[in-house]
C-alpha positions in Angstrom: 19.1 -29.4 -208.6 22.5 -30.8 -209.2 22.5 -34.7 -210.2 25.8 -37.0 -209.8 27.4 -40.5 -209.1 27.3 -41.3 -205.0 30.3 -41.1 -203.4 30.9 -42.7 -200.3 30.0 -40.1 -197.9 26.7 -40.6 -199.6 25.7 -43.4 -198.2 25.0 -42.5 -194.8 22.6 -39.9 -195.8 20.5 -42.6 -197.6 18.7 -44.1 -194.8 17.2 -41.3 -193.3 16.2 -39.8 -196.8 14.6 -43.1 -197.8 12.7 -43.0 -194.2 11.5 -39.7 -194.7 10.6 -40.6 -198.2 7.9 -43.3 -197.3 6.5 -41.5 -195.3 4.1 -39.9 -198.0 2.4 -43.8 -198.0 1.1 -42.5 -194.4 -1.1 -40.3 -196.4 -2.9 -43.1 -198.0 -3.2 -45.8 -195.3 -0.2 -47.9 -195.8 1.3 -47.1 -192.5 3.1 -50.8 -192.7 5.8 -49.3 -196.0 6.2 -46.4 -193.5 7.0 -48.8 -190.4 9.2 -50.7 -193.2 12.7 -51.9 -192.0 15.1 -49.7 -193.9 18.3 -51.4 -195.6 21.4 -50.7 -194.0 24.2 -48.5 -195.1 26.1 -51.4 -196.0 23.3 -53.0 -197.9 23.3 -49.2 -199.6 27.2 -49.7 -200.1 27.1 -52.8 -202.4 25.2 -51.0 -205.0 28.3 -48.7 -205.2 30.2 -51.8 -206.0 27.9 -53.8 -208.1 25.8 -51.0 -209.4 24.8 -47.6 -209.3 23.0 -44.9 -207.1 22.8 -41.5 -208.0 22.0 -38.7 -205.9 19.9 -35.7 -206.9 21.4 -32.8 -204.5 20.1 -29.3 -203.8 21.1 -26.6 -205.6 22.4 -24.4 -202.3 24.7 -27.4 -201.0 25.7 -30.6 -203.2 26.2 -32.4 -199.5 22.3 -31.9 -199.7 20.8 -35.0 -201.1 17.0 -34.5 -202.2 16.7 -37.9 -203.6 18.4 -40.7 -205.4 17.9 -44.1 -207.1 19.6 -47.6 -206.9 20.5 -49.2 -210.1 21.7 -53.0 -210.5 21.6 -55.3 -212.9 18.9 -58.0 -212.9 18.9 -60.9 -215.6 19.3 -58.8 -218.3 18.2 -55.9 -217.8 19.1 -52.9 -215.7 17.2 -53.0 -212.3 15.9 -49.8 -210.5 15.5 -51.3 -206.8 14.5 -48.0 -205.2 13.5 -44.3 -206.2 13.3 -42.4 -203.1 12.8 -37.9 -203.0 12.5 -36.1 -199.8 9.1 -35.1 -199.7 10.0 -31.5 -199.4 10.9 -32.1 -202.9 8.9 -34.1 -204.5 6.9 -33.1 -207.1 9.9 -31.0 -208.7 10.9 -33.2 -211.3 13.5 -35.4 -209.5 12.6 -38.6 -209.4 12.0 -38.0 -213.6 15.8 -36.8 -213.7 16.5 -39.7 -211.8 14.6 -42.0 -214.2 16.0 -40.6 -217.2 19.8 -40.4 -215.8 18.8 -44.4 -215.3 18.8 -44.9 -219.0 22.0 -43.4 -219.1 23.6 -45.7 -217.1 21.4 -48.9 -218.6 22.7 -47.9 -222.0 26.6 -47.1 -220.9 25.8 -50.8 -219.4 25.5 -52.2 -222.6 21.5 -52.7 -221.2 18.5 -52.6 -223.7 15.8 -52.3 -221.3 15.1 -51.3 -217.5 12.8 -52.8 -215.0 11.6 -52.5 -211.8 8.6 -53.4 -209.0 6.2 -51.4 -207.6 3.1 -50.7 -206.2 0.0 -51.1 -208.7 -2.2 -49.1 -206.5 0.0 -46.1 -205.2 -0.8 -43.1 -208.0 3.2 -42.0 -207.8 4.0 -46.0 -208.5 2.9 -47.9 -211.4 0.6 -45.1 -212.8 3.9 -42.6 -212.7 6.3 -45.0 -214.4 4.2 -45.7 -216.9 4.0 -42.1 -217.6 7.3 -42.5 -218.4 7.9 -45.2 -220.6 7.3 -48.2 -218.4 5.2 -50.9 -219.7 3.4 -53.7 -217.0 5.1 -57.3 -217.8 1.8 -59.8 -217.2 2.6 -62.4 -214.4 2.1 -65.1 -217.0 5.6 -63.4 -218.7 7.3 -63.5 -215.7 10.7 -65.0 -216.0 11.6 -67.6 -213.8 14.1 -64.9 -211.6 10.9 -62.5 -211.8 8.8 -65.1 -210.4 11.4 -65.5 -207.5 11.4 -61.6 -206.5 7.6 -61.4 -206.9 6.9 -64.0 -204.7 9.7 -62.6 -202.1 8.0 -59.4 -202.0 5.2 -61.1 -201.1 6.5 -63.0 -198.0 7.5 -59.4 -196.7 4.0 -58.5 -197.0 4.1 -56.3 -200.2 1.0 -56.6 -202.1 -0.2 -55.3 -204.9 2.9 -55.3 -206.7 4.0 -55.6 -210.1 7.2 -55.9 -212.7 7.5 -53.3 -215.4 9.9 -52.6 -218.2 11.0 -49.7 -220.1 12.3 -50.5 -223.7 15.7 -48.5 -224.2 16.1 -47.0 -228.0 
């Protein structure tokens, strides 16, 4: 598995690899994250300009994305807004290089911690991240622009969510 910095071309792979990602959520009777609008390429193509994705690539053909992640900052921290591996691939250890090339770019970023939202309920969500260093922030802690996003994913009918954070060394 090769791991690098999208490039433009990228971009257009990532709706149909985030699509076939959620699918997996079929499996567990949340059919309405599978039925889930998708952002478009041009929503992909500001984190290229205000943040990061990376793309984990297979190791026949490095046009071959397998998964990737969206990076931004967020108040002050560094923000994952999406990890997404093909399911053909999952359970291979990308999304963990994904994670950990995520500090690296936090810490280039001059970033001492990483967040991100997810499901508390979906055993590859909140149970996974915090395998992985991620610590649940308590609704009572939530910042003001946490609150904001909380509540947002709410109004789209995401439940069962919750903010974590990963202290960076």
């Amino acid at each position: 598995m090769g791991l690098r910095k999208a490039i433009r071309e990228d971009i257009d792979l990532l709706p149909a690899l985030e699509k076939a990602a959620g699918e997996v959520f079929r499996t567990i009777g949340m059919d309405d994250i599978a039925n889930a609008d998708l952002p478009t390429v041009d929503d992909y193509a500001t984190y290229l300009h205000h943040g990061a994705i990376y793309v984990a690539t297979s190791d026949e053909d490095e046009t071959t994305l397998t998964g990737f992640i969206l990076l931004a900052p967020y108040e002050n921290a560094a923000h994952i807004y999406e990890v997404s591996v093909h399911p053909k691939f999952q359970r291979q250890g990308i999304g963990a290089k994904l994670l950990a090339q995520a500090n690296v770019w936090a810490q280039e970023n001059g970033f001492d911690c990483i967040t991100l939202t997810t499901f508390t309920n979906v055993p590859w969500n909140a149970p996974y991240y915090a395998t992985k260093g991620f610590k649940l922030i308590e609704s009572a802690a939530y910042s003001p622009a946490q609150k904001i996003l909380a509540e947002n994913e709410m109004l789209h009918g995401l439940s069962d969510r919750c903010w974590m954070q990963k202290t960076l060394p």
